[in-house]
C-alpha positions as CSV (number, residue, x, y, z in Angstrom):
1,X,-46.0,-20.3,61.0
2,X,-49.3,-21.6,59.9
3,X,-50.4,-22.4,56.3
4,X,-52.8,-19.8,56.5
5,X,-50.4,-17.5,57.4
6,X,-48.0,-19.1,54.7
7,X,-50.5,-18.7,52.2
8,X,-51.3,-15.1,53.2
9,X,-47.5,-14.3,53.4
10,X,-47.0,-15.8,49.6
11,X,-50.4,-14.4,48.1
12,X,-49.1,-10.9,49.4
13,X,-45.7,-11.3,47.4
14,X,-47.2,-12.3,44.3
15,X,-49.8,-9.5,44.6
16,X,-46.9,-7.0,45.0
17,X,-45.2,-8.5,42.3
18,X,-47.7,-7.9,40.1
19,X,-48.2,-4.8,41.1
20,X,-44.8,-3.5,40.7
21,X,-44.8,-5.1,37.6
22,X,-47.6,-3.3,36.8
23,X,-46.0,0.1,38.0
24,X,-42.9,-0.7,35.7
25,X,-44.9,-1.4,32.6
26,X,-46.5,1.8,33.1
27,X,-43.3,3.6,33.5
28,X,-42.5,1.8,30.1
29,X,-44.6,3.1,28.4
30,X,-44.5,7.0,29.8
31,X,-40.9,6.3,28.3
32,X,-41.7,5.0,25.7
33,X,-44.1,7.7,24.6
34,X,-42.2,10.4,25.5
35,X,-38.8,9.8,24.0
36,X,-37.6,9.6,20.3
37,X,-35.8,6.4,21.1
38,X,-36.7,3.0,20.4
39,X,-37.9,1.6,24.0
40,X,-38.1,-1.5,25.0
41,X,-39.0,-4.7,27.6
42,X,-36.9,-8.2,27.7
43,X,-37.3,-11.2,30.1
44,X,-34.7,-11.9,32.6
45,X,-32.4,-14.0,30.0
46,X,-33.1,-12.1,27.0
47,X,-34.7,-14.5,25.2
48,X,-38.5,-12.6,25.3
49,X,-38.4,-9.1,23.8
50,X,-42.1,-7.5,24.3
51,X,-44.2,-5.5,22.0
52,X,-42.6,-2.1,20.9
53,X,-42.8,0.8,18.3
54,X,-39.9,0.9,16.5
55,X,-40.7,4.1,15.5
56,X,-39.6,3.5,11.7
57,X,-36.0,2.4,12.7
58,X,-36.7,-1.1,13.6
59,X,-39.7,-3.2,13.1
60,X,-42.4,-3.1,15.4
61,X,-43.2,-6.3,17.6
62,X,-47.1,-6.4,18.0
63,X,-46.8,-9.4,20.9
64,X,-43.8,-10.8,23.0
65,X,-41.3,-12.6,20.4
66,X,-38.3,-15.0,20.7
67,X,-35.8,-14.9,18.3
68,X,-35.4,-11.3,18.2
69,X,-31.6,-10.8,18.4
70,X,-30.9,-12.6,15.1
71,X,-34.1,-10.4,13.3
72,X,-33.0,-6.8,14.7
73,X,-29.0,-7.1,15.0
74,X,-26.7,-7.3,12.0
75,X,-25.7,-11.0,11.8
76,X,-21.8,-9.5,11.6
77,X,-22.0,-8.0,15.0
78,X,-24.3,-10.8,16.5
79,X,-21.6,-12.5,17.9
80,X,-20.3,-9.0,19.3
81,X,-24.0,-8.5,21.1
82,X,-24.7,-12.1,22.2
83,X,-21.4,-11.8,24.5
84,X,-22.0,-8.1,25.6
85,X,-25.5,-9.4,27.0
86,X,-24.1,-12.1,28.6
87,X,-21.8,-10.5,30.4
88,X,-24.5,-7.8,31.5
89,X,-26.6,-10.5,32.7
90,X,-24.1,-12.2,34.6
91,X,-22.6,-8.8,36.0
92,X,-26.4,-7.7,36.7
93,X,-25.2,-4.7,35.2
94,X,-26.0,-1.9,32.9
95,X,-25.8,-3.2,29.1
96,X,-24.3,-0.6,26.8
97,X,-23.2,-1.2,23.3
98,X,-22.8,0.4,19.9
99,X,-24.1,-2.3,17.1
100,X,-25.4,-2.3,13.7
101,X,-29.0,-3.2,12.9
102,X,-31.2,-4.3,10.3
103,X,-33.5,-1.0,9.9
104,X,-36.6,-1.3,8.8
105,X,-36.5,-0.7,5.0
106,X,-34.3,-3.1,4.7
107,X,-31.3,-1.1,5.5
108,X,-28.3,-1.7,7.6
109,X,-27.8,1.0,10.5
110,X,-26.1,1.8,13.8
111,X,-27.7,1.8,16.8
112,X,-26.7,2.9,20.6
113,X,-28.5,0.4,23.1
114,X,-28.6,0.9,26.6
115,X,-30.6,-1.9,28.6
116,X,-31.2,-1.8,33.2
117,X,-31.4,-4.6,35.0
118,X,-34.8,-4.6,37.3
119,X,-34.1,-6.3,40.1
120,X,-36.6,-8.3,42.6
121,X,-36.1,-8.5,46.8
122,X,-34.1,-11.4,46.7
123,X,-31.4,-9.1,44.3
124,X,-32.7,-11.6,41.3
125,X,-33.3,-10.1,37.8
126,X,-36.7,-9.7,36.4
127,X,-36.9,-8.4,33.3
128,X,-34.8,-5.3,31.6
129,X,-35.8,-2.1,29.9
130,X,-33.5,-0.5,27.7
131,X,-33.7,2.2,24.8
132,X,-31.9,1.9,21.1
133,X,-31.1,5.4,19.4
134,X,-30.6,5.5,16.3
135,X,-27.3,7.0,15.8
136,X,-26.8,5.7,11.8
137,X,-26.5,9.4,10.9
138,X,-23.5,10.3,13.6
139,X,-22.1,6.9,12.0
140,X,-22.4,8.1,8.8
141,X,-20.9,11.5,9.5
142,X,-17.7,10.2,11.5
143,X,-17.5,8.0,8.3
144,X,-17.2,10.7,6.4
145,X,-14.8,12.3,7.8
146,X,-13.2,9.6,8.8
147,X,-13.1,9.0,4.5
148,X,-12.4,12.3,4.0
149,X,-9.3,12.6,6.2
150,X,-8.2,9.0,4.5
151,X,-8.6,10.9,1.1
152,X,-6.7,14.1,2.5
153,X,-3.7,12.0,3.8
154,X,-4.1,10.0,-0.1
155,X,-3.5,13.2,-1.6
156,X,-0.8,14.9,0.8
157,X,1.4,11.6,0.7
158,X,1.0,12.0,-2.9
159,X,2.6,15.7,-2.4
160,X,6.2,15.8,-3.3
161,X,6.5,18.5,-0.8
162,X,6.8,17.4,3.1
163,X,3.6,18.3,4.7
164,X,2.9,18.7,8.2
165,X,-0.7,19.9,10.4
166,X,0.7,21.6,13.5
167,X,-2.0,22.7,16.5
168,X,-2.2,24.6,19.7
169,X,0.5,26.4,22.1
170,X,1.6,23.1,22.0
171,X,2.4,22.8,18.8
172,X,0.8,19.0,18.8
173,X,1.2,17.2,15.2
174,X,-1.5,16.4,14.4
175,X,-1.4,15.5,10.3
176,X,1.9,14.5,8.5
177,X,2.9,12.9,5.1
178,X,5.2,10.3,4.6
179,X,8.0,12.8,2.3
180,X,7.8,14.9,6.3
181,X,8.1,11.6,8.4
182,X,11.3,10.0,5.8
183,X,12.9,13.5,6.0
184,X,12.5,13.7,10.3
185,X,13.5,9.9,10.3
186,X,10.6,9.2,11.9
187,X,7.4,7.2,11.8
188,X,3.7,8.1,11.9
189,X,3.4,6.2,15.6
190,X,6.8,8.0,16.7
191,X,4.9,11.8,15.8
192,X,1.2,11.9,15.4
193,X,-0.4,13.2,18.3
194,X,2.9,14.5,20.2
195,X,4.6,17.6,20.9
196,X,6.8,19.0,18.0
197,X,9.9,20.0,20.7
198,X,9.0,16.1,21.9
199,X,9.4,15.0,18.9
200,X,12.5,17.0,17.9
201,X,13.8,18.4,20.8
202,X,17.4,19.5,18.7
203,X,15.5,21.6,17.2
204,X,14.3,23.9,20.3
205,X,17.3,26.2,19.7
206,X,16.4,26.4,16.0
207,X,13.8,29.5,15.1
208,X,11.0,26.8,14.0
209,X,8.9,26.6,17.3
210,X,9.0,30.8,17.5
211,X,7.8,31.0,13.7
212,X,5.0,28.6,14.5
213,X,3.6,30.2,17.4
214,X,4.3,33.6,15.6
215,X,1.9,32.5,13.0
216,X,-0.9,31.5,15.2
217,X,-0.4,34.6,16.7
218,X,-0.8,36.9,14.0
219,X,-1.7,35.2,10.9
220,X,0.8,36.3,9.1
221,X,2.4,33.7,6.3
222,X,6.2,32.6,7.1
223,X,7.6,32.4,3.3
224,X,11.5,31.0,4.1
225,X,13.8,30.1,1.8
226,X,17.2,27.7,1.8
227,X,16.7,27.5,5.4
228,X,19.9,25.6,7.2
229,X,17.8,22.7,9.6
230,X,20.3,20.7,11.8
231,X,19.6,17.2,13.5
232,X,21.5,15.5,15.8
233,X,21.8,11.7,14.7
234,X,22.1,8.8,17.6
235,X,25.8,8.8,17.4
236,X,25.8,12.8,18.3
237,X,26.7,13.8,15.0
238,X,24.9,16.4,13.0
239,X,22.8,15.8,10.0
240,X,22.8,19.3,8.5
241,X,19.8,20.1,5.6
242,X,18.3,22.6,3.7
243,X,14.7,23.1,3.0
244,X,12.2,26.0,1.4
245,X,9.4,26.2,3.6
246,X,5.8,27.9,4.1
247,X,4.1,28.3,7.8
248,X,0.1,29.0,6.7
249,X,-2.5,29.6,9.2
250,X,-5.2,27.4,9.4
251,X,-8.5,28.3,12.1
252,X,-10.9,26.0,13.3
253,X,-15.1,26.3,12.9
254,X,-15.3,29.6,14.7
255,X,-12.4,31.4,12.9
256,X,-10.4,31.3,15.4
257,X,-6.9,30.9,14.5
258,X,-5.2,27.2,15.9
259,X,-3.0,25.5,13.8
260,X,-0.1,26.1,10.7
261,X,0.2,24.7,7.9
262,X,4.0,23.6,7.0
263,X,4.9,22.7,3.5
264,X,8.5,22.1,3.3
265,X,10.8,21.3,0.1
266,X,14.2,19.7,1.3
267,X,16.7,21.0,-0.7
268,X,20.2,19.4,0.3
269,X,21.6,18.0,-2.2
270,X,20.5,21.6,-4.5
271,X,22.2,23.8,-2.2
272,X,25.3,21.4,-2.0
273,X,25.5,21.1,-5.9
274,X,24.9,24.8,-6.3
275,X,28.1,25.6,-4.1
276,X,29.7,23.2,-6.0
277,X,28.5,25.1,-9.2
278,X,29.8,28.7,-7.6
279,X,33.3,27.4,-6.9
280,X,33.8,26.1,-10.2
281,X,32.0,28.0,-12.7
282,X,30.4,31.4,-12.2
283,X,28.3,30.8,-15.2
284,X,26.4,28.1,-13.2
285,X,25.9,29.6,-10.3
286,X,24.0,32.4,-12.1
287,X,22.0,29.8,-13.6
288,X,21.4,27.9,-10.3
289,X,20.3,31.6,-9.2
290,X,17.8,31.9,-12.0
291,X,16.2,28.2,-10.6
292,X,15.7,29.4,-7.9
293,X,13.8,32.0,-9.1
294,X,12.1,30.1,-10.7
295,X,10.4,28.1,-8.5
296,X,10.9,30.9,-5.6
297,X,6.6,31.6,-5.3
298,X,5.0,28.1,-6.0
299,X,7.7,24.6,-5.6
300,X,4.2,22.6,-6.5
301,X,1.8,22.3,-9.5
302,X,-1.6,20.6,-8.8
303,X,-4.7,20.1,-10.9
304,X,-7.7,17.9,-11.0
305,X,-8.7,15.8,-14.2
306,X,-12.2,15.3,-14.4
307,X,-14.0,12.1,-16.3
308,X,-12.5,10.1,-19.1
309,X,-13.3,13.2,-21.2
310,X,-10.3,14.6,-18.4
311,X,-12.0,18.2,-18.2
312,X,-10.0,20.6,-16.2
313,X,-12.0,20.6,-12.9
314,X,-9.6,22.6,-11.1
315,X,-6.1,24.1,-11.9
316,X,-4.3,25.9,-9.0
317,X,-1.6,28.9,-9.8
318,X,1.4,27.0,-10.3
319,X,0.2,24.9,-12.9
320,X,-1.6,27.1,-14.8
321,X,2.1,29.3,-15.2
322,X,3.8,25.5,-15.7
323,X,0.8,24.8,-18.8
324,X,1.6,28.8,-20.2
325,X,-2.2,29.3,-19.8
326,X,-4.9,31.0,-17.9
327,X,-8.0,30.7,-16.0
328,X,-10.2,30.8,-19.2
329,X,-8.9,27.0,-20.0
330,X,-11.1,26.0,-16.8
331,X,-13.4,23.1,-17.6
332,X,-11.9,22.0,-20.8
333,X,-10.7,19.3,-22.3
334,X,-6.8,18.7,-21.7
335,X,-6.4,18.2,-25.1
336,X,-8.0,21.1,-26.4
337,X,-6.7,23.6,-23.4
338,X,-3.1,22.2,-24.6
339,X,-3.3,21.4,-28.0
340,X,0.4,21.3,-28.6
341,X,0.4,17.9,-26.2
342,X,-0.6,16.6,-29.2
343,X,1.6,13.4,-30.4
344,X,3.3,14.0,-26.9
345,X,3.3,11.0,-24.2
346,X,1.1,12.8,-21.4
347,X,-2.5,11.9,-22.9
348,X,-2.1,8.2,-23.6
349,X,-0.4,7.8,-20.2
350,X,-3.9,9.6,-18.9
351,X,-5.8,7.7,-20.7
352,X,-4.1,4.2,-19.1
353,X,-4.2,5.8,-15.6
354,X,-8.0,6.3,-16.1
355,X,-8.6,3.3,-17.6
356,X,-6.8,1.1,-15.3
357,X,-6.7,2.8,-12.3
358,X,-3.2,3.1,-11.4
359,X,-0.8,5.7,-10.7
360,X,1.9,7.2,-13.2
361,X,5.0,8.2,-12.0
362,X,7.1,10.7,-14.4
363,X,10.7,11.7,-13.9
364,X,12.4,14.4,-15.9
365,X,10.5,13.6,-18.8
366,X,10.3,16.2,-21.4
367,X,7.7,18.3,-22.0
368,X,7.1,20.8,-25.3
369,X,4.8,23.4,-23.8
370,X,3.4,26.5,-25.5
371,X,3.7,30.0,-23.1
372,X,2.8,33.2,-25.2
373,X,2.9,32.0,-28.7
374,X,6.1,30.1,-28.6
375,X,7.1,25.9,-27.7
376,X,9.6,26.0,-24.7
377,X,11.0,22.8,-23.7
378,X,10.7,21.6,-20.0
379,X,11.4,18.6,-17.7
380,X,8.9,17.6,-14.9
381,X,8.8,15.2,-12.2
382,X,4.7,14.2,-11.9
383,X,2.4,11.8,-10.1
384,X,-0.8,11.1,-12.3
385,X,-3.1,9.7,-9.8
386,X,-6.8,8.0,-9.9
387,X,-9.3,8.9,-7.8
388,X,-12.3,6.9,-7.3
389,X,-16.0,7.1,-6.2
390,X,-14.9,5.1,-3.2
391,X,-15.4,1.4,-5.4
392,X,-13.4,0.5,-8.5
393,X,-14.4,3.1,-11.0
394,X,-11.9,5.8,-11.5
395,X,-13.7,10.0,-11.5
396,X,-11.1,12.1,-11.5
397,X,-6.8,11.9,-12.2
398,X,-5.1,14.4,-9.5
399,X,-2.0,15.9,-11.1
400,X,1.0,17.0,-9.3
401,X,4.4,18.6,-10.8
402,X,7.2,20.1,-10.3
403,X,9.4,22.1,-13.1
404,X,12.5,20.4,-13.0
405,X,14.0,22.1,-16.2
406,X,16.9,24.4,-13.7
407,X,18.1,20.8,-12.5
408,X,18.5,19.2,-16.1
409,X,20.6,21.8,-17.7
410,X,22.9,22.7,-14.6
411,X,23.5,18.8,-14.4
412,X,24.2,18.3,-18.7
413,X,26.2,21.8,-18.4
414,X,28.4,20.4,-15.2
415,X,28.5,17.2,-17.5
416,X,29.9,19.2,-20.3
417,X,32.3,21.2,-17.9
418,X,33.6,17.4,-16.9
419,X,33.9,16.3,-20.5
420,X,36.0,19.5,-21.1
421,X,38.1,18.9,-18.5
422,X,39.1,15.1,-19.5
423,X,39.6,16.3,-23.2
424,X,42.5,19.2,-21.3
425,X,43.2,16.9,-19.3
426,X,44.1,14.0,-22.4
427,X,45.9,17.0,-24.2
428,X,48.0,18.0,-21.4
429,X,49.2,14.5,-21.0
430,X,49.9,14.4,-24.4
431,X,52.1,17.5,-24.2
432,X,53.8,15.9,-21.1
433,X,54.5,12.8,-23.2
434,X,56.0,15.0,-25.7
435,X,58.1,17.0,-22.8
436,X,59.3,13.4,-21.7
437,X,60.4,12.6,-24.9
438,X,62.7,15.6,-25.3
439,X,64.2,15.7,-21.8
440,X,65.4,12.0,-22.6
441,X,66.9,14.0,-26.6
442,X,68.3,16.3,-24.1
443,X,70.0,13.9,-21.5
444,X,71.1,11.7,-24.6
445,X,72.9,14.9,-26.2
446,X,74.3,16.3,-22.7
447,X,75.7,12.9,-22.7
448,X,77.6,12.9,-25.9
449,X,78.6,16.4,-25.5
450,X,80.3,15.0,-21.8
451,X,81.8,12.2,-23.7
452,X,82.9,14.6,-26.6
453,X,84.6,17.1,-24.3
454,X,86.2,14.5,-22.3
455,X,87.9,13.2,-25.5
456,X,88.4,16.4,-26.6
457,X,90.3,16.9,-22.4
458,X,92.6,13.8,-22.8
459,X,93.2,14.8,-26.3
460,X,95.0,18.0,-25.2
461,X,96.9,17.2,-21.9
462,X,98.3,14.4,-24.1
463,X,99.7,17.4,-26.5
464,X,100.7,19.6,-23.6
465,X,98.7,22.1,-25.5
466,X,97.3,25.7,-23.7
467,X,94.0,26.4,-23.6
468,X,91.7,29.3,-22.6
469,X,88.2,31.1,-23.2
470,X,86.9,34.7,-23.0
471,X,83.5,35.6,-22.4
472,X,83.2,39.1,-24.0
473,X,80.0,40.2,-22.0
474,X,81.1,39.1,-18.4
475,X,84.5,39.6,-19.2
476,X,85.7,36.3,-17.6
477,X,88.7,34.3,-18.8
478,X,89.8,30.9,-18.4
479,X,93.5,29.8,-18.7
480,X,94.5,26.2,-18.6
481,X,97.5,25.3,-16.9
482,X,99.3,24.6,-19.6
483,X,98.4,28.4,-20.8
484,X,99.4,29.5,-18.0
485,X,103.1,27.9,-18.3
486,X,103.4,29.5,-21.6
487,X,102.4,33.0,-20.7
488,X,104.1,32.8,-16.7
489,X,100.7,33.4,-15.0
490,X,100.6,32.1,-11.7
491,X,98.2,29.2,-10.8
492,X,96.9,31.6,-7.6
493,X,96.2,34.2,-9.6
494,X,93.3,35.2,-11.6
495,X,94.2,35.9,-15.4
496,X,92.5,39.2,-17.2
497,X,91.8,40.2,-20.4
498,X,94.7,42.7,-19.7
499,X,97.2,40.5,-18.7
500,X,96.5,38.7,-21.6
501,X,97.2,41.9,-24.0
502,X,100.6,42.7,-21.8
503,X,102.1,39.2,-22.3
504,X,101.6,39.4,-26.3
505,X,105.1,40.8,-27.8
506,X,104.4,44.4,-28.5
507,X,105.5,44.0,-32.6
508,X,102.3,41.6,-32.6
509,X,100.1,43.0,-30.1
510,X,97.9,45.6,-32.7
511,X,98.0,42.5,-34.8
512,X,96.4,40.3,-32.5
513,X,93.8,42.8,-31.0
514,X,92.8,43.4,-34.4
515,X,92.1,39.7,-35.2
516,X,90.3,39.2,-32.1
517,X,88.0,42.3,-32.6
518,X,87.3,41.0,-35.8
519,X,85.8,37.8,-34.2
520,X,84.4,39.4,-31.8
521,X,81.9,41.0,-34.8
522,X,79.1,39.3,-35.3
523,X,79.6,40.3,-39.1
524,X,83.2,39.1,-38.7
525,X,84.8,35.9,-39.5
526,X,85.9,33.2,-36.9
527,X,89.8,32.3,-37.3
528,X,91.7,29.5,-35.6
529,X,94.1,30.5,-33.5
530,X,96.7,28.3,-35.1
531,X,96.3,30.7,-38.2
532,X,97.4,33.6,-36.0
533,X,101.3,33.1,-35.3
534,X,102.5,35.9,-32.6
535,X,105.6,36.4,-29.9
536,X,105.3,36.2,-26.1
537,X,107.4,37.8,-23.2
């Protein structure tokens, strides 16, 4: 080729360059005009960002700058950007990336930046156009919420109750507290997200998944109480509990009904103590009856605190029938909606939670109360917890309680039932003591009365001496055998009264009858026999 023909050849390239150049910066600025977004032009590396309108998000750029990256991106996500690009450039590939800026007035924002590659004949990058939006506001938002759900999960792990956010035909979980994922035995990675008949699949014979979708269906509230729940643990044994629970719709933006709400009390070891109760005491289980009642429509208290003058900000059902008051006390002080707290712990315990911005925990502690003109004394297990303006500074103490009183007096009266029992228990070993003590009198004197009437034996076969005994009211009669030598009664035969009477000598025998009448007679006197001489056949 010749060099005029070289040089025609090259002049023609760079005259199209330039005039594709000049097409794309007029496309630029067509864009540029008629978007919202900040638009703009970089050299091939990056390094070169030309003029633009930042259009009040980021400063404008009145000629082509270096240096730009470190002026317009947040210096925390530099590092971030600076590798995003070069990968972009490498890749000759669309650059896309969510960063933070430095706005305008001095601000910090977000930013979605999306940058081409324009690419020459020989596939070689010329320069880039991209577009930043200013998406600081969606940031925001999702922030927001993002806070908002942190503060809603704060305050339902703060819930004594297990709580649980159920969605969909599925029934996907999709909210839980950490009193629902300690009572499943499960953990917020093993459940969030997932199927509830994944999740618990012993349950799919249970009438839980049926309620749920029952709810969704028809809005209707599923109020249950003492309900049985059975698990089946790894080793194939069952875990059997009880718990009070409430299914409550919940809809999304439209109205449309999605999702239940599941609060949940578990209530084991109640139900076990209060069949314990029933079979010994009847007394107790009518009181473990009227706890029940007691916290049968509301198992959970909650109000808000507000500022260190602690104004009642808000005060749901429960609590207002725990504090004996009503609606009126709305936006007063604590201390002057419940004067009789007064030289009671609960306000300088507020006062330190506000103040230093911890929690409280109270458990059973006692609690003088007025309802309708009168002090009753309850117990309450209660969570006193700061609330802050997202920094340090503590706005508002959430209080949650539950009336505990049932639980104190059926455990001090089964304590009294126990103490009762060891003090019958110490008596009847006393008496058994006492027993012991004459058995032993009684086997001594059986044991002198055997050596006495063995004396008294050898005593009269050594005299040859005839013996026998009557028993007037059976009639029986004893002869020895020397009695029955004297008298000629055969050893074979069985001696009577009768025979008796026949073998006394007839002069004596009125005699003799007469005598033994007279012992006979309780009113009588007792006569030897010796003293009663008489003549035998």
């Amino acid at each position: 080729m010749s060099k005029v023909a070289v040089w025609f050849f090259e002049n023609t390239r760079q005259v199209k360059e330039r005039q594709f150049i000049a097409a794309s910066e007029e496309r630029f600025r067509a864009l540029a005009t008629a978007t919202s977004d900040v638009v703009y032009s970089l050299n091939a590396d990056w390094e070169v960002m030309r003029p633009l309108d930042g259009r009040g998000f980021l400063l404008d750029t009145q000629e082509p700058i270096s240096g730009w990256r470190e002026r317009n991106i947040f210096a925390d996500d530099l590092e971030m950007a600076n590798a995003a690009i070069k990968e972009a450039i490498a890749k000759k590939q669309i650059f896309e990336l969510e960063h933070r800026v430095n706005r305008a007035d001095g601000s910090t924002g977000w930013t979605f930046s999306r940058a081409v590659p324009i690419l020459n004949a020989k596939g070689e990058i010329t320069e880039w156009f991209g577009t930043a939006s200013d998406i600081t506001e969606r940031k925001r938002t999702a922030q927001q919420r993002k806070d908002e759900q942190q503060q809603l999960q704060l305050i339902i792990n703060m819930l004594p109750a297990s709580v649980v956010v159920i969605r969909g035909d599925d029934l996907i979980v999709e909210m839980i507290n950490q009193a629902n994922l300690d009572y499943w035995h499960k953990t917020a990675a093993e459940v969030v997200g997932k199927p509830f008949l994944e999740i618990l699949p012993d349950l799919a014979d249970q009438p839980f998944a049926g309620q749920l979708r029952q709810v969704m269906a028809t809005g209707e509230i599923i109020d249950v109480k003492e309900s049985p729940v059975l698990f089946e643990n790894a080793d194939g044994s069952i875990r059997e509990t009880f718990v009070d629970y409430t299914y409550q719709p919940l809809t999304d933006a439209s109205g449309q009904r999605n999702g239940v709400l599941v609060m949940s009390f578990e209530i084991t070891e109640r139900v076990a103590a209060r069949k314990l109760l029933e079979e010994t005491n009847a007394q107790l289980a009518r009181s473990e009856a009227r706890f029940k009642y007691l916290i049968q429509d509301a198992p959970v208290a909650i109000g808000v605190l507000h500022g260190r003058e602690l104004l009642i900000a808000s005060a749901n059902k429960m609590i207002l029938k725990v504090w004996g008051k009503t609606r009126s006390i709305m936006g007063l002080p604590v201390a002057v909606a419940l004067p009789e707290i007064q030289g009671q712990p609960f306000l300088q315990l507020l006062d330190e939670v506000f103040t230093s911005g911890r929690p409280y925990f109270g458990s059973e502690v006692k609690a003088l109360l007025e309802n309708e003109g009168q002090l009753q004394e309850i117990y309450l297990n209660f969570v006193y917890q700061p609330i802050t303006d997202g920094g340090t500074d503590t706005t508002d103490i959430l209080v949650v309680a539950v009336d505990v009183t049932a639980q104190v007096n059926a455990r001090e009266e089964l304590q009294h039932i126990n103490e009762e029992m060891a003090a019958a228990n110490e008596e009847l070993a006393t008496t058994n003591e006492e027993l012991t003590e004459m058995q032993q009198l009684y086997q001594a004197v059986n044991r002198e009365l055997e050596t006495s009437a063995s004396r008294l034996r050898m005593a009269i076969e050594s005299t040859s001496l005839g013996t026998w005994e009557y028993d007037p009211p059976s009639g029986d009669l004893y002869w020895s055998k020397e009695c029955r030598e004297v008298y000629g009664i055969a050893e074979n035969e069985t001696p009577t009264y009768a025979d008796f009477a026949e073998h006394i000598h007839p002069g004596d025998r009125t005699r003799v009858e007469a005598v033994i009448a007279q012992a006979m007679d309780p009113a009588g006197q007792w006569l030897l026999w010796p003293q009663l001489p008489h003549q035998a056949f």
